[in-house]
KOLDONU-856183 format. One line per field, with one value per residue (C-alpha): residue number from 1; chain; residue in three letters; x, y, z. Coordinates in Angstrom, 3 decimals, always signed. Layout:
num = c(NUM_...)
cadena = c(A_...)
residuo = c(ALA_...)
east = c(X_...)
north = c(Y_...)
up = c(Z_...)
% end
This chain:
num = c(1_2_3_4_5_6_7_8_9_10_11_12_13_14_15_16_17_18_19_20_21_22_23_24_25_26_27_28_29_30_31_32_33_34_35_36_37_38_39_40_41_42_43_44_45_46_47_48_49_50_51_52_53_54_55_56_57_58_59_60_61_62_63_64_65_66_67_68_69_70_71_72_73_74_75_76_77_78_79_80_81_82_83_84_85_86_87_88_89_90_91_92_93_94_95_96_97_98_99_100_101_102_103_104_105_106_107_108_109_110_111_112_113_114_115_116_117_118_119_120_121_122_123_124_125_126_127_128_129_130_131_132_133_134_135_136_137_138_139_140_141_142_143_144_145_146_147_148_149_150_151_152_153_154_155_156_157_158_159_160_161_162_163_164_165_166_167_168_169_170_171_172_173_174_175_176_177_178_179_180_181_182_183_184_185_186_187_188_189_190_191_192_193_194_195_196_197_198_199_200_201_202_203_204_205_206_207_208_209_210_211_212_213_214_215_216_217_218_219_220_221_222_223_224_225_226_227_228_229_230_231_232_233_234_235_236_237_238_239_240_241_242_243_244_245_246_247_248_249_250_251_252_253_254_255_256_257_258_259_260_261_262_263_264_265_266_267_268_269_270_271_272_273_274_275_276_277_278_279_280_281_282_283_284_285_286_287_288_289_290)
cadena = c(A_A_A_A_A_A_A_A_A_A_A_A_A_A_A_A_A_A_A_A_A_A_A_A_A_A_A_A_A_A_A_A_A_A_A_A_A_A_A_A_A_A_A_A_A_A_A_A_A_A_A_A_A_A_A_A_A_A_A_A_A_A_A_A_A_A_A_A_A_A_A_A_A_A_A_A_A_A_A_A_A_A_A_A_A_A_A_A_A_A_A_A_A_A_A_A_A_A_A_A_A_A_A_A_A_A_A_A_A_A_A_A_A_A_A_A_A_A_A_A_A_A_A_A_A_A_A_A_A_A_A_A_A_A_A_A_A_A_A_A_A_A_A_A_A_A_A_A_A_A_A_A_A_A_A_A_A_A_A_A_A_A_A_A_A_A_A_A_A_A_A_A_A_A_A_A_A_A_A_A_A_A_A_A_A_A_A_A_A_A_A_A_A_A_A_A_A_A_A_A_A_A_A_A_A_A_A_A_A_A_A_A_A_A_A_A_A_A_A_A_A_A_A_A_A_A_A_A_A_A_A_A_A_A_A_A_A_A_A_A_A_A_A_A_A_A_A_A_A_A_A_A_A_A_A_A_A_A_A_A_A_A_A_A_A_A_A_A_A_A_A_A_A_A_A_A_A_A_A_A_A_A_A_A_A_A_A_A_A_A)
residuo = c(UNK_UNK_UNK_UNK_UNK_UNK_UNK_UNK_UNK_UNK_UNK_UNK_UNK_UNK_UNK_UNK_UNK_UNK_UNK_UNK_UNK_UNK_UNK_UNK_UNK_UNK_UNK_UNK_UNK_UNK_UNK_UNK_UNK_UNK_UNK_UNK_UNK_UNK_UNK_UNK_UNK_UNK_UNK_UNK_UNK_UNK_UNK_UNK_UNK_UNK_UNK_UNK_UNK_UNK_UNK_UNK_UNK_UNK_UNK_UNK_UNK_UNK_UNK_UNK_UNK_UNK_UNK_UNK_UNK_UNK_UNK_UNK_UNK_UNK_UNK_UNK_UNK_UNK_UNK_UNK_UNK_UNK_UNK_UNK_UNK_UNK_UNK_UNK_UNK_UNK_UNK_UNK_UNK_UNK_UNK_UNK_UNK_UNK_UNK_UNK_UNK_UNK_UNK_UNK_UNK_UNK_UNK_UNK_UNK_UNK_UNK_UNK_UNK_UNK_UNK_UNK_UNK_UNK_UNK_UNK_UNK_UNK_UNK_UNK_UNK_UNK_UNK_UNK_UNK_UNK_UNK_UNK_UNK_UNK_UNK_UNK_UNK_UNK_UNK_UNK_UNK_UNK_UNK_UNK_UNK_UNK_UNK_UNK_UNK_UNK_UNK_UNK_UNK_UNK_UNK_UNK_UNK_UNK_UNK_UNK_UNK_UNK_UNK_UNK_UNK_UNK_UNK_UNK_UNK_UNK_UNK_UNK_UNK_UNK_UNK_UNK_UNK_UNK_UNK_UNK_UNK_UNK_UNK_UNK_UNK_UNK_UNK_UNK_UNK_UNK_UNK_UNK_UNK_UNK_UNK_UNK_UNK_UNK_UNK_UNK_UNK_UNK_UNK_UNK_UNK_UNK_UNK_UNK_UNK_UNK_UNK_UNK_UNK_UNK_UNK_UNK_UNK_UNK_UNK_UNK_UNK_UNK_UNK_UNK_UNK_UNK_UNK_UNK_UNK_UNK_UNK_UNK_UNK_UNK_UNK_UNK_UNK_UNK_UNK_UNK_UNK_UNK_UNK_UNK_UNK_UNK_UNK_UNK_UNK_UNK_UNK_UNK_UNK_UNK_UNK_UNK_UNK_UNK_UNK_UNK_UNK_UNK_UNK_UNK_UNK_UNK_UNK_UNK_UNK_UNK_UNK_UNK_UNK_UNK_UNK_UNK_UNK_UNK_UNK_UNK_UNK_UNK_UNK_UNK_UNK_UNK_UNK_UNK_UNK_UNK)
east = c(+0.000_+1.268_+1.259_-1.574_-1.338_-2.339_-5.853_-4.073_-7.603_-8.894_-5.422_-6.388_-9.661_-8.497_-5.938_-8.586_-10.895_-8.114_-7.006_-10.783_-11.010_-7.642_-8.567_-12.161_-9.767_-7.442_-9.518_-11.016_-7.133_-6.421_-2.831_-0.767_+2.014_+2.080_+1.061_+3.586_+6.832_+5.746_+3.310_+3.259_+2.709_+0.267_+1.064_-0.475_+1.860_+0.788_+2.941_+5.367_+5.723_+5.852_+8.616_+11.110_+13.794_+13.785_+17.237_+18.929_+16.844_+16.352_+12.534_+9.800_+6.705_+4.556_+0.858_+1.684_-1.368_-0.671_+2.487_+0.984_+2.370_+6.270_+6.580_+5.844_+8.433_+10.843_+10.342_+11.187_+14.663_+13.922_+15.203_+11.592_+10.408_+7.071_+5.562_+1.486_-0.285_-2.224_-1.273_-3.266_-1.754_+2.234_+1.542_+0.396_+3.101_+5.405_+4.111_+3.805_+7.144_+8.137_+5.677_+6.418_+10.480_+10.527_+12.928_+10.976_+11.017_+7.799_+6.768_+4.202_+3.985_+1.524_+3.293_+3.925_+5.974_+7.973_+8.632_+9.963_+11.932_+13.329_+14.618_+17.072_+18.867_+21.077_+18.905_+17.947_+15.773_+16.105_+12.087_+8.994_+5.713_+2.592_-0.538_-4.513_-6.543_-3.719_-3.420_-7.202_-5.783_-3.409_-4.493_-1.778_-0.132_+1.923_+3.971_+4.136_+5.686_+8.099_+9.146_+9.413_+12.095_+14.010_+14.340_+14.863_+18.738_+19.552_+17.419_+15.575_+11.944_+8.351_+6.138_+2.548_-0.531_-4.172_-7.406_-8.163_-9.674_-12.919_-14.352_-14.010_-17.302_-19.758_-21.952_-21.757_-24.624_-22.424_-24.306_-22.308_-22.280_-18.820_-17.156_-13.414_-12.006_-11.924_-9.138_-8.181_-11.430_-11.856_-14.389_-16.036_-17.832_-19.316_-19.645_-15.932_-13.591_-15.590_-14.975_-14.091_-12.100_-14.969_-17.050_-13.771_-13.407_-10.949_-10.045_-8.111_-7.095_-4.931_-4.146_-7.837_-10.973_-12.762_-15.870_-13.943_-15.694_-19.303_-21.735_-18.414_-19.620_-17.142_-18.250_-14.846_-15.518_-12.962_-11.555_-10.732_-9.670_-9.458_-6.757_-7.033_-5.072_-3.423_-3.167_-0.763_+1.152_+1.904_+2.723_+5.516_+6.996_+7.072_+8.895_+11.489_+10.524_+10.253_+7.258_+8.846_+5.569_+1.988_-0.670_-4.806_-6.459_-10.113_-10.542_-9.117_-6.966_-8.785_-11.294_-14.751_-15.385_-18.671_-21.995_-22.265_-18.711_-17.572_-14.293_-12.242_-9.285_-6.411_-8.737_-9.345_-13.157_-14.645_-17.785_-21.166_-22.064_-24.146_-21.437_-18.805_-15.064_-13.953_-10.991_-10.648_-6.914_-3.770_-0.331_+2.591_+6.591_+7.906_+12.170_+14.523_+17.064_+20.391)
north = c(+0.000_+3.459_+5.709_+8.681_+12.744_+12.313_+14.015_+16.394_+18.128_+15.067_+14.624_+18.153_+17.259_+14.321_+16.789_+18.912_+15.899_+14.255_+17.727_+17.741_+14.175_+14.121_+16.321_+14.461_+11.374_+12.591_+13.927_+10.629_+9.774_+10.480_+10.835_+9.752_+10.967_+9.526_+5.984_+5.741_+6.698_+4.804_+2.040_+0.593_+0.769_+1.300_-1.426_-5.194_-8.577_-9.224_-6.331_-6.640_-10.343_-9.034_-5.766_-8.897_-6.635_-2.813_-2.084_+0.829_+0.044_+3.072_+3.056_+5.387_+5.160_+6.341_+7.589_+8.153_+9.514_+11.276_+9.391_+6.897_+4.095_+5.245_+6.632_+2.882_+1.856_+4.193_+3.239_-0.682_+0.911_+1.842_+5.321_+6.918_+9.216_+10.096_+11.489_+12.285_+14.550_+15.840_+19.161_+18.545_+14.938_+15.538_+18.826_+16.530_+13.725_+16.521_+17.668_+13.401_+13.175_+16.548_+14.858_+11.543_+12.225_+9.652_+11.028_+10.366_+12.833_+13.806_+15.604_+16.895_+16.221_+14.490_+11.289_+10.977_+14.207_+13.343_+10.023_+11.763_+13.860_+10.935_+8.792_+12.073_+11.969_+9.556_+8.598_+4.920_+3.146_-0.401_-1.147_+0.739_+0.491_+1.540_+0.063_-0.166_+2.045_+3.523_+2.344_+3.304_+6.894_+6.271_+7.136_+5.629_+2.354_+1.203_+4.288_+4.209_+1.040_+1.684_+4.746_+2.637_+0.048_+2.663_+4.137_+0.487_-0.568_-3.713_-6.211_-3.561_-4.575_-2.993_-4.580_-3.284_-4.412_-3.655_-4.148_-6.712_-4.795_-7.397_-5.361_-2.484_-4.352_-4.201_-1.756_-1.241_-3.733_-5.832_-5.998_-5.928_-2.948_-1.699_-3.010_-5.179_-4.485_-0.820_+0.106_+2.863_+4.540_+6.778_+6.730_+10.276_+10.795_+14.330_+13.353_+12.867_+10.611_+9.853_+9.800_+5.692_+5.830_+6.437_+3.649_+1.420_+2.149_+0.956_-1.221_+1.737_+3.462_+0.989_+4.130_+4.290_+6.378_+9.862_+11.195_+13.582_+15.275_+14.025_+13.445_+14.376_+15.241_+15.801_+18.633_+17.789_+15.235_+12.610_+10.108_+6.583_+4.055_+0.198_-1.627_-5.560_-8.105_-8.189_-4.961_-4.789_-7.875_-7.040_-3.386_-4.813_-7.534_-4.786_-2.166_-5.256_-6.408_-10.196_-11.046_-12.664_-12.909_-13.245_-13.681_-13.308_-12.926_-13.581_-10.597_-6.876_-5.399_-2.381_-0.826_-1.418_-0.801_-2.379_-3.191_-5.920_-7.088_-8.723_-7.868_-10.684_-11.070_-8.949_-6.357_-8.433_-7.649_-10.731_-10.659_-11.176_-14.732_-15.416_-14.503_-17.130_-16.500_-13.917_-12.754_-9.014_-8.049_-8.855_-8.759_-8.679_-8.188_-7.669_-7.225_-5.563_-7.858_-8.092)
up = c(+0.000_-1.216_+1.422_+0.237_+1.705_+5.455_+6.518_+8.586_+9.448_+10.821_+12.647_+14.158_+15.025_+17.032_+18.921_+20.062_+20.700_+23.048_+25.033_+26.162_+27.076_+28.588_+31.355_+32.158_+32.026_+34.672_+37.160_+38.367_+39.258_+42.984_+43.753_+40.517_+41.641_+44.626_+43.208_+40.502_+43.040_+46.216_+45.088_+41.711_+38.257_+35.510_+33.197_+32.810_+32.612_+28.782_+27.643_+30.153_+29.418_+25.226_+26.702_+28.517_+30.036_+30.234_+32.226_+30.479_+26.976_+25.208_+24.644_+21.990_+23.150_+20.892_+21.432_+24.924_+26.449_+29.806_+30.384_+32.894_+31.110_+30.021_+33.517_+34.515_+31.972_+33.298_+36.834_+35.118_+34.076_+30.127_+28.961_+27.916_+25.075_+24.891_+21.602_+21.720_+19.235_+22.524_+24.367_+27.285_+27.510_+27.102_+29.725_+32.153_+31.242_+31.707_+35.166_+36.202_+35.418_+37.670_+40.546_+40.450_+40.677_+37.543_+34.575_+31.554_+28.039_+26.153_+23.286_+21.631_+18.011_+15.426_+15.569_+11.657_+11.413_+14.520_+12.697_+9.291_+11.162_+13.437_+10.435_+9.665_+12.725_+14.630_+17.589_+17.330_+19.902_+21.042_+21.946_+20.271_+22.332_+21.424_+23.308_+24.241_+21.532_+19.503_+16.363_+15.922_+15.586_+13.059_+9.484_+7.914_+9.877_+6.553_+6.697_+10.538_+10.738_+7.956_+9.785_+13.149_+11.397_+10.148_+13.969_+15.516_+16.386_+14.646_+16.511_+18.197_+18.492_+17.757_+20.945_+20.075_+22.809_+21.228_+21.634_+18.749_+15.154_+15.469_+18.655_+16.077_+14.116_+16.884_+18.340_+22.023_+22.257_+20.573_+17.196_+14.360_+12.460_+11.287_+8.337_+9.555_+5.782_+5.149_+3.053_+5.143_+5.272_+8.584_+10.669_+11.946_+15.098_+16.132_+19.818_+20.257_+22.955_+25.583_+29.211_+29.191_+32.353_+34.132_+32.395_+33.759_+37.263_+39.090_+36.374_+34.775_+38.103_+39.902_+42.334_+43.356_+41.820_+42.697_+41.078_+38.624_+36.195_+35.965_+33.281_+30.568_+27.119_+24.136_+22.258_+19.571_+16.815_+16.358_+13.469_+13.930_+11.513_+11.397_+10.649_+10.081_+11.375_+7.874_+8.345_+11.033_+10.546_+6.580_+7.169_+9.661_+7.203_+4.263_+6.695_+6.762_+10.622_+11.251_+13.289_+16.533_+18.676_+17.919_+20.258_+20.974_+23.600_+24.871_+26.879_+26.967_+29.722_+31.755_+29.728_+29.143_+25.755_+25.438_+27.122_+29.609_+29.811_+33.111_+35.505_+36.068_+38.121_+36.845_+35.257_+32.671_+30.676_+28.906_+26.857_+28.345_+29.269_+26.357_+23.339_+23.163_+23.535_+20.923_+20.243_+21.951_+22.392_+20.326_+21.485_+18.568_+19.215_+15.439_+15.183_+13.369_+11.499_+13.318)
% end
C-alpha cells in the first residue's frame, strides 16, 4: 500500500478531541504521583511479558497519552520518550514526570511528522511500544511502521498491545455494524472521545478512583480508523521487521469498551455470558534484522 497525503484536518480534530477528554480522564485519578513513586505501576503482565527486560533500553513510546504508562516503563529501568499529538496529555506527562520524581522525556507532536523527522537523525531506539486504543488513531499504519524500522537498532523490536480490530465491528450492544475491511477509510464521530475511564473504574485506576468530572460530554468530533489483522502484521513484514511474537487474547486489559462485559481477576473484561469466547486483544513483538 502506497502511502496517500495524510488528513491532517482530521489529525487536528483528534488533537482537540483528546485535550478535552484528557482532562475528564485525569480527574477521576487520585494521587498519581504519589502511586507511581511509592506504590506501583500502571502497566499489565501481557505487555510486560511481550517488553522482557527494560534495564537501560532506550525506549519510543509512541501515542503516549498522559504518560501513565512510560513513567511505569521508566520506573522498570527503560530510557523513555514520549511522543502524543495531545497538548493537554504531554503537559500533564510533563508535570507526572516533575511529581512523580521519575525522569521520563515527552513531546508533543503528530506522531507521523515526529517520525519523518526521526529517520534524519542519529537517535535509534532499542524497543517501540505503542498500546490499548492507539493504532485506531493512526491514518496511515503502513507508513508508521516503515518509519518505526528505520528508527529500531539492529534487533531492536516494535512490541505493540491492542485491543483486537474485530471489537471495532460491533456496536456497544455488541451488534455488528462496522465493516473489519476498510481500506483505510476513517471513521467520523461528532460526539468525540468519551470519558471511558470512568465507564472502567478501578479497572483503569490501579491508584484508586474519585468522582472527577461528571456526566463528561465531548463537544470535539474525532476520526478513527481500522486496521485488520493483515493490516498490522503485513505493514511490519514490508517495513522489513520479522514477526517474533503473535498472540490473541479472549478478553481486553482495563477498559470497558462495550456493554455488559464482566471484571475478572487482573482487570481483565470478557464478553457477556451469552457470546462465546472472541478474540478481543492482540499482542505482537515484530524485530529488526540483526
Amino acid at each position: 500500500m502506497k502511502s496517500e497525503p495524510l488528513p491532517r484536518n482530521l489529525h487536528q480534530e483528534n488533537r482537540l478531541s483528546w485535550n478535552a477528554a484528557t482532562q475528564a480522564h485525569n480527574s477521576h485519578k487520585p494521587d498519581q504521583a504519589g502511586f507511581l513513586r511509592e506504590r506501583g505501576h500502571t502497566l499489565f503482565p501481557e505487555e510486560l511479558d511481550l517488553l522482557g527486560d527494560l534495564g537501560g533500553k532506550k525506549l519510543l513510546h509512541l501515542q503516549c497519552n498522559a504518560g501513565q504508562d512510560s513513567l511505569s516503563l521508566a520506573k522498570l529501568g527503560a530510557i523513555v520518550t514520549g511522543v502524543d499529538i495531545s497538548d493537554t496529555a504531554i503537559a500533564f506527562a510533563e508535570q507526572l514526570s516533575r511529581d512523580s520524581g521519575i525522569a521520563g522525556k515527552f513531546i508533543r507532536a503528530d506522531v507521523f511528522d515526529w517520525l519523518d523527522d526521526a529517520v534524519l537523525k542519529p537517535d535509534r531506539y532499542d524497543i517501540v511500544f505503542s498500546s490499548y486504543g492507539a493504532i485506531c488513531w493512526l491514518s496511515d499504519i503502513y507508513r508508521w511502521e516503515d518509519r518505526i524500522a528505520k528508527i529500531l537498532v539492529p534487533g531492536g523490536k516494535l512490541v505493540l498491545m491492542e485491543f483486537h480490530p474485530y471489537m471495532m465491528m460491533f456496536e456497544e450492544d455488541w451488534s455488528l455494524k462496522f465493516d473489519y475491511f476498510t481500506n483505510g477509510k476513517s471513521m467520523h464521530w461528532e460526539e468525540g472521545i468519551g470519558d471511558y475511564v470512568a465507564l472502567a473504574g478501578s479497572a483503569l485506576s490501579p491508584m484508586g478512583q474519585t468522582d472527577g468530572v461528571k456526566d463528561f460530554k465531548n463537544t470535539n468530533p474525532c476520526n478513527e480508523w481500522t486496521w485488520s489483522i493483515q493490516d498490522i502484521l503485513q505493514s511490519a513484514i514490508q517495513a522489513g521487521l520479522t514477526i517474533r511474537t503473535f498472540k490473541e487474547y479472549p478478553y481486553s486489559n482495563g477498559a470497558k469498551l462495550l456493554d455488559g462485559m464482566i471484571e475478572k481477576p487482573g482487570r481483565r473484561m470478557y464478553p457477556p455470558a451469552h457470546l462465546p469466547a472472541l478474540p478481543l486483544m492482540f499482542g505482537m513483538v515484530a524485530q529488526n534484522p540483526e
